[in-house]
LOKOLVO-935220 format. One line per field, with one value per atom (N, C-alpha, C, O, CB): z, y, x; residue in one letter; atom name; chain. Coordinates in pm, whole numbers. Glycine has a CB too. Layout:
<recs>
c3	c(Z,...)
c2	c(Y,...)
c1	c(X,...)
rest	c(A,...)
atom	c(CA,...)
kette	c(A,...)
</recs>
This chain:
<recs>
c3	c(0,0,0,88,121,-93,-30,-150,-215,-80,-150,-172,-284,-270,-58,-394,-513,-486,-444,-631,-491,-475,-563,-663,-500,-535,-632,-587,-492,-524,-739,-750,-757,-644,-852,-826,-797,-718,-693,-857,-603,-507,-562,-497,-441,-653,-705,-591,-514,-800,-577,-490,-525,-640,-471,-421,-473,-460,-355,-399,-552,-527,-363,-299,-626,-294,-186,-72,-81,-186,43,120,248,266,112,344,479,566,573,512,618,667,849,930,643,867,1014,1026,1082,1047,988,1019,1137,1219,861,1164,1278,1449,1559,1228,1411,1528,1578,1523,1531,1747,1854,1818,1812,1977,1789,1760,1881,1934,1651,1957,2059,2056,1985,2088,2113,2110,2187,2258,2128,2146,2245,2195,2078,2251,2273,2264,2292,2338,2341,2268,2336,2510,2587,2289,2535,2689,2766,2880,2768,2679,2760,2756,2795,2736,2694,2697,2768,2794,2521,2814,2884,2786,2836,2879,2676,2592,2612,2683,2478,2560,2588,2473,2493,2600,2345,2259,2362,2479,2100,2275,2338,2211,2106,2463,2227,2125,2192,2295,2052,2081,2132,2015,1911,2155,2016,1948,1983,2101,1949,1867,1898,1755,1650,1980,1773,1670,1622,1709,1712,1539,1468,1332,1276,1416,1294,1176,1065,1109,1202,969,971,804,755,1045,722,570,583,472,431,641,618,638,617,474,672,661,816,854,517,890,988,1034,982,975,1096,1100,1225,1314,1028,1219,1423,1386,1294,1547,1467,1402,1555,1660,1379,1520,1584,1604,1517,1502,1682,1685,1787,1840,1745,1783,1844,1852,1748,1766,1944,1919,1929,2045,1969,1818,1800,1828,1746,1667,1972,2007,2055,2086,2159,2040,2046,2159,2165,1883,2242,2366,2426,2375,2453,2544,2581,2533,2577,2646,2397,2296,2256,2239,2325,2242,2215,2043,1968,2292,2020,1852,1766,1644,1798,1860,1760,1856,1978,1702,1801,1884,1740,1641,1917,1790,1696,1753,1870,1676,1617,1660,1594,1471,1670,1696,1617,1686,1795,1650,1571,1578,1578,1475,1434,1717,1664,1540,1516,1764,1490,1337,1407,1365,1221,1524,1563,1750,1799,1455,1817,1930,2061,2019,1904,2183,2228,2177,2188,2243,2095,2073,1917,1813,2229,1910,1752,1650,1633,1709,1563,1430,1317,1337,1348,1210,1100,999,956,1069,930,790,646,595,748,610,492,358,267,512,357,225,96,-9,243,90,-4,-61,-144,9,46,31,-21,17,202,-113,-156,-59,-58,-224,1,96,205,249,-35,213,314,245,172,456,265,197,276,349,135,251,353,281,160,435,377,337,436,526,346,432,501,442,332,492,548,565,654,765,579,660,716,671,572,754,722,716,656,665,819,601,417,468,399,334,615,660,620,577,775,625,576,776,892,489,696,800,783,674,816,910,846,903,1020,835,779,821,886,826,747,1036,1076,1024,1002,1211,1011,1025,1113,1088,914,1238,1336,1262,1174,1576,1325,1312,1410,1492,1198,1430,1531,1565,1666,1548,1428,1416,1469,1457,1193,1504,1607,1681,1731,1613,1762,1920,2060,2183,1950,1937,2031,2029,1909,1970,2068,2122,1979,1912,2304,1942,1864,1690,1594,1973,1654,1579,1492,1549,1645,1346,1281,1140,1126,1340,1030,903,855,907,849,761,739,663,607,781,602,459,525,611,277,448,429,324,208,415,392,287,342,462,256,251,269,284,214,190,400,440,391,490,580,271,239,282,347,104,263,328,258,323,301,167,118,139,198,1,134,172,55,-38,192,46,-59,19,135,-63,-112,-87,-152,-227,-178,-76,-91,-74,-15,70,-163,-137,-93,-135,-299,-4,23,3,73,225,-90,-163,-33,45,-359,-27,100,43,101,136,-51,-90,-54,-33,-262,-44,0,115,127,-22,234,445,416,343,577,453,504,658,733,412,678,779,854,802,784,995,1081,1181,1233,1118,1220,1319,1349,1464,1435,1264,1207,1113,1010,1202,1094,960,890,770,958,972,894,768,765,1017,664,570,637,753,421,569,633,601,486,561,686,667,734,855,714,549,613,659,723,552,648,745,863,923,757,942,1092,1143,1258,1133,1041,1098,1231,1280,1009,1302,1439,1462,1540,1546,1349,1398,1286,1221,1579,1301,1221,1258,1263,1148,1280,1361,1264,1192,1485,1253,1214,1279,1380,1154,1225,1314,1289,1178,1349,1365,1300,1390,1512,1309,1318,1387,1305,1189,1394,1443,1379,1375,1415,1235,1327,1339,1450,1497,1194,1492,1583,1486,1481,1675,1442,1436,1486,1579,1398,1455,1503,1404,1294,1512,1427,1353,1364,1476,1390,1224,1195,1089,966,1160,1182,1043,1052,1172,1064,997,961,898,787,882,970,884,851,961,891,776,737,705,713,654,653,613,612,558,450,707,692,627,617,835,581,472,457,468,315,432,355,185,171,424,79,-28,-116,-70,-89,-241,-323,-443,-548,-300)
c2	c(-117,0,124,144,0,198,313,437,393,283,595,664,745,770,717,784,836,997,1052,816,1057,1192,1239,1177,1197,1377,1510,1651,1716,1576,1626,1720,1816,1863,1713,1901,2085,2102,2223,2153,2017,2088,2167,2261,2184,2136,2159,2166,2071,2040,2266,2228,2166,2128,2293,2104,2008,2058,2114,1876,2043,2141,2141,2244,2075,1964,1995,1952,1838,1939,2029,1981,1986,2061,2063,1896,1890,1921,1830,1760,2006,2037,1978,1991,2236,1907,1843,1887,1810,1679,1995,2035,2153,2147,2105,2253,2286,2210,2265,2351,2080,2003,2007,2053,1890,1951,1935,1800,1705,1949,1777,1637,1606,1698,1628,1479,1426,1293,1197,1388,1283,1171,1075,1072,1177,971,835,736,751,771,603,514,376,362,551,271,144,146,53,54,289,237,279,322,357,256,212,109,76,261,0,-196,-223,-342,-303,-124,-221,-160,-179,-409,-101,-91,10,94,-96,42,105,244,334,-4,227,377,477,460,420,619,697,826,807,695,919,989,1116,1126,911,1248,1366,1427,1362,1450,1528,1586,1704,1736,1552,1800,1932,2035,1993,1914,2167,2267,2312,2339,2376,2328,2375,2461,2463,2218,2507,2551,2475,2516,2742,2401,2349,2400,2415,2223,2426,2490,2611,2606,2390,2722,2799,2729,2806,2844,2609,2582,2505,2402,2494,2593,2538,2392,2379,2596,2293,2170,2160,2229,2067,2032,1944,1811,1737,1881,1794,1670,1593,1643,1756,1461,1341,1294,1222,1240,1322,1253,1104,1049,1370,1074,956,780,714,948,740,607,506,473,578,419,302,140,64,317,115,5,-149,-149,76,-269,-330,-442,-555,-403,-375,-423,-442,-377,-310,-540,-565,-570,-525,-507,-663,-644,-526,-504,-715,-440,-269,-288,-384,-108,-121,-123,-14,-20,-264,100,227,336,314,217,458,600,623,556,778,740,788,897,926,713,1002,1142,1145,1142,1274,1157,1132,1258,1317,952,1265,1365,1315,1289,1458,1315,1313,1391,1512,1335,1311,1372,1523,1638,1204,1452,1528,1488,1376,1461,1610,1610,1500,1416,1672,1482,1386,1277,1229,1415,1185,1043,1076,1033,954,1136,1162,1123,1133,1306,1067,1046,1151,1252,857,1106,1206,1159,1065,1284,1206,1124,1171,1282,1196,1097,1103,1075,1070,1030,1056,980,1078,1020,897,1207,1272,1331,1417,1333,1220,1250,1089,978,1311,1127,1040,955,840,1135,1047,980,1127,1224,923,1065,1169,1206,1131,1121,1343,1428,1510,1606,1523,1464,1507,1594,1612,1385,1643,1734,1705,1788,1891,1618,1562,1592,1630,1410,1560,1570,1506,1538,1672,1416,1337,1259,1293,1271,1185,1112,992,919,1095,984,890,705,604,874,725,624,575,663,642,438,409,448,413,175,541,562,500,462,687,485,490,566,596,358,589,615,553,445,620,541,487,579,700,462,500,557,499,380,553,549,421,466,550,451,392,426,373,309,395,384,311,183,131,346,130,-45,-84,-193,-112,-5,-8,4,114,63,-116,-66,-129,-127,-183,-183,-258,-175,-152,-416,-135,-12,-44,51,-46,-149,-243,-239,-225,-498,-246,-222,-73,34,-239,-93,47,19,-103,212,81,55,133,236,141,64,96,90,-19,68,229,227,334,422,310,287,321,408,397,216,532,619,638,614,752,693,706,879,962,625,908,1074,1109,1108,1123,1157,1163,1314,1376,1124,1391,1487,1599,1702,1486,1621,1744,1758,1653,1764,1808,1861,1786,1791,2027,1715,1629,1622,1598,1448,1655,1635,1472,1415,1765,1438,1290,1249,1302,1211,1131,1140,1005,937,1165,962,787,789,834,714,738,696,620,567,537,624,510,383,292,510,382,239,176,55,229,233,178,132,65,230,164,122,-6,-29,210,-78,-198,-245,-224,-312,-334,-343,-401,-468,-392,-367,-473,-469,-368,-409,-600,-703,-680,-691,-739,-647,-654,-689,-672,-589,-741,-769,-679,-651,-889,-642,-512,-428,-406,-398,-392,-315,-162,-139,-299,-75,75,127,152,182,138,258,367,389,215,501,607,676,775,675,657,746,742,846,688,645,636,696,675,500,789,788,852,919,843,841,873,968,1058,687,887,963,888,784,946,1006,993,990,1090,1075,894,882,851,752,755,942,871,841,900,920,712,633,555,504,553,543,482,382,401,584,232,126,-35,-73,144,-90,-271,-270,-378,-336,-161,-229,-131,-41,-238,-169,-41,98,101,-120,165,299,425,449,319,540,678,704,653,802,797,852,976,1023,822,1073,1212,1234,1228,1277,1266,1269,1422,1450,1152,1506,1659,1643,1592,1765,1695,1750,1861,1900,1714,1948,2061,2083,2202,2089,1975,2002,1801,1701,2114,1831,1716,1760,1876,1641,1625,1680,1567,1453,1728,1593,1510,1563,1686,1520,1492,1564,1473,1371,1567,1529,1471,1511,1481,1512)
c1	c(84,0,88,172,-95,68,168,51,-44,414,96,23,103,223,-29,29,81,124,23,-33,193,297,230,194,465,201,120,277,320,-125,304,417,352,366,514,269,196,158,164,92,86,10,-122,-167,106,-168,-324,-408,-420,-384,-463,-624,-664,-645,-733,-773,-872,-1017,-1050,-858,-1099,-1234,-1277,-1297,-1381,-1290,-1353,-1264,-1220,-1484,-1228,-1122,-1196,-1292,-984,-1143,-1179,-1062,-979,-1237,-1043,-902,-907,-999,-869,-755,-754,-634,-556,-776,-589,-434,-456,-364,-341,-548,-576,-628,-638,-648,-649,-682,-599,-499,-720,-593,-530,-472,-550,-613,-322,-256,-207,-144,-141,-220,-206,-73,-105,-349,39,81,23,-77,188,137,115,195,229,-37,250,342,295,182,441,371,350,339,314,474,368,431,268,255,615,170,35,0,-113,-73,116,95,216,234,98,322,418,531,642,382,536,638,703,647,611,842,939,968,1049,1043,870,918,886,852,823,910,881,878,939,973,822,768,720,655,661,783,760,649,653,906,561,491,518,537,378,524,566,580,629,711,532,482,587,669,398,614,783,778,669,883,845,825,987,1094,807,996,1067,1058,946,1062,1175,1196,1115,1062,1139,1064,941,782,688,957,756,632,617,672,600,524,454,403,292,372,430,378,383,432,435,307,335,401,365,139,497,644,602,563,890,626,633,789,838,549,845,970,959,863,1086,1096,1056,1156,1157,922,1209,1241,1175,1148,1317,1124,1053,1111,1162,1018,1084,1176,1056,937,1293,1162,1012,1034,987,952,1117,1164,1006,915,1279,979,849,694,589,850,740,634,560,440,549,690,638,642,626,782,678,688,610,598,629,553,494,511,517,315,521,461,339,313,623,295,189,175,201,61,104,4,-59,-44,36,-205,-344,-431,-433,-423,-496,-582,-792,-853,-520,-855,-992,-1101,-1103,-1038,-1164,-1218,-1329,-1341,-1349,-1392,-1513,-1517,-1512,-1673,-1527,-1557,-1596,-1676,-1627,-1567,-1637,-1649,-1762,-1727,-1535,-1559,-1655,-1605,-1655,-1762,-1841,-1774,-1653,-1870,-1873,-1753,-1806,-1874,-1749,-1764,-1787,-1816,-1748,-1695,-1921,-1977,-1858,-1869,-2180,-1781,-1681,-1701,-1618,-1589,-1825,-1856,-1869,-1894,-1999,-1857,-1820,-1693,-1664,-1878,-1610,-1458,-1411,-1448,-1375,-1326,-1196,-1086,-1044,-1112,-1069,-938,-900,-963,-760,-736,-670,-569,-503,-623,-546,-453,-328,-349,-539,-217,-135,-26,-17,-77,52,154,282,297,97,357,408,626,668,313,693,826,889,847,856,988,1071,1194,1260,1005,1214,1337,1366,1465,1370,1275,1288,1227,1226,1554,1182,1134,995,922,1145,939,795,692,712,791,584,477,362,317,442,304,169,35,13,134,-56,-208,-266,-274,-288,-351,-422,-568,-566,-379,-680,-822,-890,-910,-900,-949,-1030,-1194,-1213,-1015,-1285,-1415,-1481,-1415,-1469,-1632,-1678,-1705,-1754,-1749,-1652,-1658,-1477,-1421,-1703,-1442,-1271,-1280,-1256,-1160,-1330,-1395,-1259,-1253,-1603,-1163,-1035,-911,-902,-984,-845,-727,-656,-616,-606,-644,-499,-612,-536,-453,-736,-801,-764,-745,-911,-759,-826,-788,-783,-759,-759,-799,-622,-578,-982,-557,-432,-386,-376,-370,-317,-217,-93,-101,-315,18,149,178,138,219,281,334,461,476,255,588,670,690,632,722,792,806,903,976,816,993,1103,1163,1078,1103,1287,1361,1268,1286,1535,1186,1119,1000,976,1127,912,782,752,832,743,643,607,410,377,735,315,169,185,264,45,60,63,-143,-238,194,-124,-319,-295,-201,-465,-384,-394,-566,-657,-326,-565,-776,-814,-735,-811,-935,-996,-964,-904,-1180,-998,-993,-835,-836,-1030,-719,-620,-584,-481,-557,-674,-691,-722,-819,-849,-667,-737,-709,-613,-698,-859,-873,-755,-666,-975,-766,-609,-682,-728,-418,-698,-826,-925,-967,-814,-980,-1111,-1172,-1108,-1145,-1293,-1334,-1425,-1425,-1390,-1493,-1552,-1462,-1341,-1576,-1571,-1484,-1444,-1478,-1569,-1383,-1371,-1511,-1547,-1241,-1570,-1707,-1697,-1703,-1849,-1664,-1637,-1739,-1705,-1569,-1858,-1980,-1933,-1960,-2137,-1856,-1831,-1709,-1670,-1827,-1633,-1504,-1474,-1565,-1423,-1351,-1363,-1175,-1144,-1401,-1084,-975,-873,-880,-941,-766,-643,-508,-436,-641,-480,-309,-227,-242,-277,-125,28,98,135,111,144,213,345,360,127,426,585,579,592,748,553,515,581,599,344,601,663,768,810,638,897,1027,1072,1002,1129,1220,1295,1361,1484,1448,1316,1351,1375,1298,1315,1472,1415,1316,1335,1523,1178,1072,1100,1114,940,1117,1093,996,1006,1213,883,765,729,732,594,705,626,531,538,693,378,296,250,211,228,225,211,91,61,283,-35,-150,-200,-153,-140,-319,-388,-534,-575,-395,-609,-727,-811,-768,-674,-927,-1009,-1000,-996,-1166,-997,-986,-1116,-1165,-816,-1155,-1255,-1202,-1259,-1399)
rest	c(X,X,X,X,X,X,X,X,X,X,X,X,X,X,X,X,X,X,X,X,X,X,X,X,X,X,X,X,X,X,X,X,X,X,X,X,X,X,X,X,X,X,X,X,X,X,X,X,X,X,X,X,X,X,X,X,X,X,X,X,X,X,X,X,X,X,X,X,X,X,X,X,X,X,X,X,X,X,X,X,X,X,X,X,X,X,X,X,X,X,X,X,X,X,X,X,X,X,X,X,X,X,X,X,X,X,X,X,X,X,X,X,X,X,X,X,X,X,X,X,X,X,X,X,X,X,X,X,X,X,X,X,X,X,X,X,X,X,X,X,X,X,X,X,X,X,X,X,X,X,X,X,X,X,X,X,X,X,X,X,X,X,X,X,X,X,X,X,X,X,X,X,X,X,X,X,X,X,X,X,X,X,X,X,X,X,X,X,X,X,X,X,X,X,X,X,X,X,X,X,X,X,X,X,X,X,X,X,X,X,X,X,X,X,X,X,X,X,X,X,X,X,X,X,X,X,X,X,X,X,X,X,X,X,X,X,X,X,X,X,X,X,X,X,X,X,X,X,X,X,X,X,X,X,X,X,X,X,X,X,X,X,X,X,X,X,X,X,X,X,X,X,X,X,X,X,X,X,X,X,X,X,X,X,X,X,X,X,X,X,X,X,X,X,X,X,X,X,X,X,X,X,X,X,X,X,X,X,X,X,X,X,X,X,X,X,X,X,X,X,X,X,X,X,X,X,X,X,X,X,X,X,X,X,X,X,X,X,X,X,X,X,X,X,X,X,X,X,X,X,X,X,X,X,X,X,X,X,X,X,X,X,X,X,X,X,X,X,X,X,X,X,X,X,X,X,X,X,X,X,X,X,X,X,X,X,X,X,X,X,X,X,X,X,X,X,X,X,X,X,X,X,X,X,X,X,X,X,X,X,X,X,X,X,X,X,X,X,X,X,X,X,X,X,X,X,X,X,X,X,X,X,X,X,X,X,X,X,X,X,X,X,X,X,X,X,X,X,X,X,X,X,X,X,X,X,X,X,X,X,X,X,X,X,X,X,X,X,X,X,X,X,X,X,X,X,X,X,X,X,X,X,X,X,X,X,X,X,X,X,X,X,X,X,X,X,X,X,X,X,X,X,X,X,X,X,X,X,X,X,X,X,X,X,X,X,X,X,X,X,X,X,X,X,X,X,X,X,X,X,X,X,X,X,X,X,X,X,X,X,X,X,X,X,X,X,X,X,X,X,X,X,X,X,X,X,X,X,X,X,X,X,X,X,X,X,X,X,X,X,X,X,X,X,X,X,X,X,X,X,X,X,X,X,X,X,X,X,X,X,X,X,X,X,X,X,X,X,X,X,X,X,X,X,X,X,X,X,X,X,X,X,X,X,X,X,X,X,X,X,X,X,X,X,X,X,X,X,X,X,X,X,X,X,X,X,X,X,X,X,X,X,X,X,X,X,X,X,X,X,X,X,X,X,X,X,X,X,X,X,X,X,X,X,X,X,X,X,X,X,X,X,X,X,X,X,X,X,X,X,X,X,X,X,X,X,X,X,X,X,X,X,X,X,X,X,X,X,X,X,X,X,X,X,X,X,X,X,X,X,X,X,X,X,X,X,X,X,X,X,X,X,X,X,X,X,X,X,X,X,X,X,X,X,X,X,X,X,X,X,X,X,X,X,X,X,X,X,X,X,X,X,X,X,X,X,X,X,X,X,X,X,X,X,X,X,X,X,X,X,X,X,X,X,X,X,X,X,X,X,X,X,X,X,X,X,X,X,X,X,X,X,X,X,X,X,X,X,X,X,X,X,X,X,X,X,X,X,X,X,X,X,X,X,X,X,X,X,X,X,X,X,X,X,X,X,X,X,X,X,X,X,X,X,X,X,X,X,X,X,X,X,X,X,X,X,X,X,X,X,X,X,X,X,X,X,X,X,X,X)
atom	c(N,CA,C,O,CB,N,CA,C,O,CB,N,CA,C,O,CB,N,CA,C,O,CB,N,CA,C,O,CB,N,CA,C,O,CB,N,CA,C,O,CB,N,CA,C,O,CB,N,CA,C,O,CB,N,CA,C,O,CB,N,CA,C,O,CB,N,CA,C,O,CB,N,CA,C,O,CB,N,CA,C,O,CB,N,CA,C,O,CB,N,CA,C,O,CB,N,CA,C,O,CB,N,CA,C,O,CB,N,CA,C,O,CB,N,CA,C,O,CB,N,CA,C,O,CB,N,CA,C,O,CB,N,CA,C,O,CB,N,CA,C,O,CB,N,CA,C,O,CB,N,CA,C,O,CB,N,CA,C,O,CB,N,CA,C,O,CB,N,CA,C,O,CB,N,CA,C,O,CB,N,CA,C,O,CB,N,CA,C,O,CB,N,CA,C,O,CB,N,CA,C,O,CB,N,CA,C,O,CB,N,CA,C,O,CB,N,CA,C,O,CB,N,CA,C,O,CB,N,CA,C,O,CB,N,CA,C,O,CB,N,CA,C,O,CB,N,CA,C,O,CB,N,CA,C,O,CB,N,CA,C,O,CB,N,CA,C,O,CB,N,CA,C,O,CB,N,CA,C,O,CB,N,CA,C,O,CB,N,CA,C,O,CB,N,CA,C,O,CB,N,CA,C,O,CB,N,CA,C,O,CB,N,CA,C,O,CB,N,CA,C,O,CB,N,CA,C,O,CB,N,CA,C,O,CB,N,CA,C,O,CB,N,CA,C,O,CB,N,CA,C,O,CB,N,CA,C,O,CB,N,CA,C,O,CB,N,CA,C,O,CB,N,CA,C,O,CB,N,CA,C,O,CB,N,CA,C,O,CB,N,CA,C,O,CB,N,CA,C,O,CB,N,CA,C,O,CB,N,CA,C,O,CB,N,CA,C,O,CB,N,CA,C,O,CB,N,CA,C,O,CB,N,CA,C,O,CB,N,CA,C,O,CB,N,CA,C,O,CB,N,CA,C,O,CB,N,CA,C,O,CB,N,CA,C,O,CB,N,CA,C,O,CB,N,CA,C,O,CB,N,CA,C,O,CB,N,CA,C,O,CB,N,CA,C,O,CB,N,CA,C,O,CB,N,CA,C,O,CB,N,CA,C,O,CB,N,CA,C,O,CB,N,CA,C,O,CB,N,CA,C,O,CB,N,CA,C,O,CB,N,CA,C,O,CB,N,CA,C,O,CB,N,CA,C,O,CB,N,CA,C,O,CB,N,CA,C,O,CB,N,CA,C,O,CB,N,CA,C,O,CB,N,CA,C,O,CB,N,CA,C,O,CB,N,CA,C,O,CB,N,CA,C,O,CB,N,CA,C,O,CB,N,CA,C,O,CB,N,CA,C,O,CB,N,CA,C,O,CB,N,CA,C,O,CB,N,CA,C,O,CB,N,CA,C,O,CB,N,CA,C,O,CB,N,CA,C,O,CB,N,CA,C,O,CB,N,CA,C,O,CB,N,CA,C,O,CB,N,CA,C,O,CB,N,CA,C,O,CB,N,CA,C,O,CB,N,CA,C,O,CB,N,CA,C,O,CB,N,CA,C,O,CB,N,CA,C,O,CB,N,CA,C,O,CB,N,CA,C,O,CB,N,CA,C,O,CB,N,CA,C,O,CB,N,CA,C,O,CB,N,CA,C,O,CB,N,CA,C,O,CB,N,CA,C,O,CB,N,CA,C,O,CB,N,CA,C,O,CB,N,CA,C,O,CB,N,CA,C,O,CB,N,CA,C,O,CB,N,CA,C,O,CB,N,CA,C,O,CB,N,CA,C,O,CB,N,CA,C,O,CB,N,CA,C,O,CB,N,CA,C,O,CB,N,CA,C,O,CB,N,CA,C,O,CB,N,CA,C,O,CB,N,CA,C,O,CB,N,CA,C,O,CB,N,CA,C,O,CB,N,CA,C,O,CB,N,CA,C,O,CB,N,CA,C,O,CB,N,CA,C,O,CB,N,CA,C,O,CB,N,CA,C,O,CB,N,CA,C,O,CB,N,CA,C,O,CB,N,CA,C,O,CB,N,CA,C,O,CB,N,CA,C,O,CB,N,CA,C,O,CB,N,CA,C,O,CB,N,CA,C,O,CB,N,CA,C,O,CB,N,CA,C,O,CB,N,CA,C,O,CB,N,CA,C,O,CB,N,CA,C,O,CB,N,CA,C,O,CB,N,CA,C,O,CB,N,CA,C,O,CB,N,CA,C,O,CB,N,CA,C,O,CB,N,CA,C,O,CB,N,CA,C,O,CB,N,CA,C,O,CB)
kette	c(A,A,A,A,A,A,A,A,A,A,A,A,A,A,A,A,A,A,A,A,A,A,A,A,A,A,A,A,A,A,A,A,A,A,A,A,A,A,A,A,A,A,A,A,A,A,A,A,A,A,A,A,A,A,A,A,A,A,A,A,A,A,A,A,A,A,A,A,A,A,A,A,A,A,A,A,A,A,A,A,A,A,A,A,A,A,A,A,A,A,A,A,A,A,A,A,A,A,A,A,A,A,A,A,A,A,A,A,A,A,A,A,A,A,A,A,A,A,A,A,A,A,A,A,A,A,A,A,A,A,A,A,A,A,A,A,A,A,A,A,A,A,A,A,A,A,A,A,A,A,A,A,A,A,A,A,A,A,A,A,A,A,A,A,A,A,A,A,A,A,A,A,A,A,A,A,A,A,A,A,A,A,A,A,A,A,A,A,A,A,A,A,A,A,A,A,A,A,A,A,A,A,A,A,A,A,A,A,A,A,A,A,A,A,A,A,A,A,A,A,A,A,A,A,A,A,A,A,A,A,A,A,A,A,A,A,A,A,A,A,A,A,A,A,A,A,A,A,A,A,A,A,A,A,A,A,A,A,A,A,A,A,A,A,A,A,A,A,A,A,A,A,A,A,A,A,A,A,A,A,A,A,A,A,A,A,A,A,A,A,A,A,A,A,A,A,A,A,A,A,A,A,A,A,A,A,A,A,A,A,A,A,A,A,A,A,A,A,A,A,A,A,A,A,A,A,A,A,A,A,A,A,A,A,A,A,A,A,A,A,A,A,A,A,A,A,A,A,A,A,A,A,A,A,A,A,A,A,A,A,A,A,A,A,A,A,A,A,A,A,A,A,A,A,A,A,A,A,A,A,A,A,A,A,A,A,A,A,A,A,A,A,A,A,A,A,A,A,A,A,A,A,A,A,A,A,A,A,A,A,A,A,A,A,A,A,A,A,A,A,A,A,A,A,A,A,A,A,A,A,A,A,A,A,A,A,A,A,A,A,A,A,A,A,A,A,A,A,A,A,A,A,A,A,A,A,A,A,A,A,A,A,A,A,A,A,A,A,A,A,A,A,A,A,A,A,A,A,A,A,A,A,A,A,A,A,A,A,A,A,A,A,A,A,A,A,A,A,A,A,A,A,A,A,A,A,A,A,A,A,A,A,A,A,A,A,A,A,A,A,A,A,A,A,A,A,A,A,A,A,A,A,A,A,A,A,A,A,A,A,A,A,A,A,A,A,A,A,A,A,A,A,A,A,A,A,A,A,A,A,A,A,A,A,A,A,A,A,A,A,A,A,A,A,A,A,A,A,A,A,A,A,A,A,A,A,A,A,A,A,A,A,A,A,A,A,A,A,A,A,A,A,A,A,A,A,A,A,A,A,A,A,A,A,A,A,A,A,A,A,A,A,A,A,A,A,A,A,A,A,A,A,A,A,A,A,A,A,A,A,A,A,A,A,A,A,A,A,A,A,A,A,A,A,A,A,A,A,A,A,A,A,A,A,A,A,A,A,A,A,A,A,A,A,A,A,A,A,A,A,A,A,A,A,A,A,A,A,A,A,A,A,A,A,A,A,A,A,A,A,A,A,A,A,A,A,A,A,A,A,A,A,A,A,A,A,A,A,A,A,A,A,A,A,A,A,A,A,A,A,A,A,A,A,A,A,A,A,A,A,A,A,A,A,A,A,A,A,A,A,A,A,A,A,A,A,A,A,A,A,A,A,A,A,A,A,A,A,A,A,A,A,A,A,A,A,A,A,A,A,A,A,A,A,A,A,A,A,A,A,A,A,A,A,A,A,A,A,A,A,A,A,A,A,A,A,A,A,A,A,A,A,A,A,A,A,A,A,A,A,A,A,A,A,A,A,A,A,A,A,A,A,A,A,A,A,A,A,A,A,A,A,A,A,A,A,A,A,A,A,A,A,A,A,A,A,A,A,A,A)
</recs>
């Protein structure tokens, strides 16, 4: 799974913007695990983002940090179905990330719907289509009427994570 690179940066007629939300970290070390992961507002080349740093270790059946952002208030989800996918604006350290999407059919901590993109050293827009999440332990398909939240996440092997985002989105 990984997500096709948009060299212009074209608008897209209809955008849902999640780059003003409140991005929240978090680590394995709420199962016992040992990463550890900073979130923090930076301005990095001229362009404003919130960066995830972080060591990804998988000492005590650990193995992710993440920063995720809720779609809608209070747990609420959000009806998506006139959107395409997620649209990012992303920068890092040439490592593979990934998209989480939960919904309300992700009712298990370790549950949510998943595709991979790569963060390379330049500011690079990137689209991941819905159709590219697939489910991880669950069987339910992704139903975006339910969505609930968006984490990136640097997860499964031991790495350092330098991810930048500059603009998160719903796009159509």
């Amino acid at each position: 799974m990984s997500a096709a690179g948009l060299s212009d940066g074209t608008a897209t007629a209809a955008r849902m913007s999640l780059s003003n939300a409140a991005w929240r970290g978090s680590s394995d070390r709420v199962m016992g695990g040992v990463s550890h992961e900073t979130v923090s507002r930076e301005v990095i080349d001229g362009e404003s983002c919130v960066r995830l740093t972080g060591e990804v270790r998988l000492d005590n059946n650990g193995g992710f940090i993440q920063m995720a952002i809720d779609l809608a208030p209070e747990g609420r989800t959000i009806d998506a179905s006139c959107f395409d996918g997620v649209e990012l604006r992303v920068r890092g350290n040439g490592e593979t990330y990934g998209a989480h999407l939960r919904t309300s059919d992700a009712v298990r901590p370790w549950q949510s719907y998943r595709a991979s993109f790569v963060a390379g050293p330049r500011w690079t827009d990137i689209r991941i289509p819905f159709a590219e999440f697939q489910p991880y332990r669950l069987s339910t398909p992704l139903d975006v009427t339910v969505l609930r939240r968006l984490g990136l996440v640097a997860i499964g092997r031991a790495f350092y994570a330098d991810l930048s985002v500059n603009r998160a989105s719903l796009y159509s």
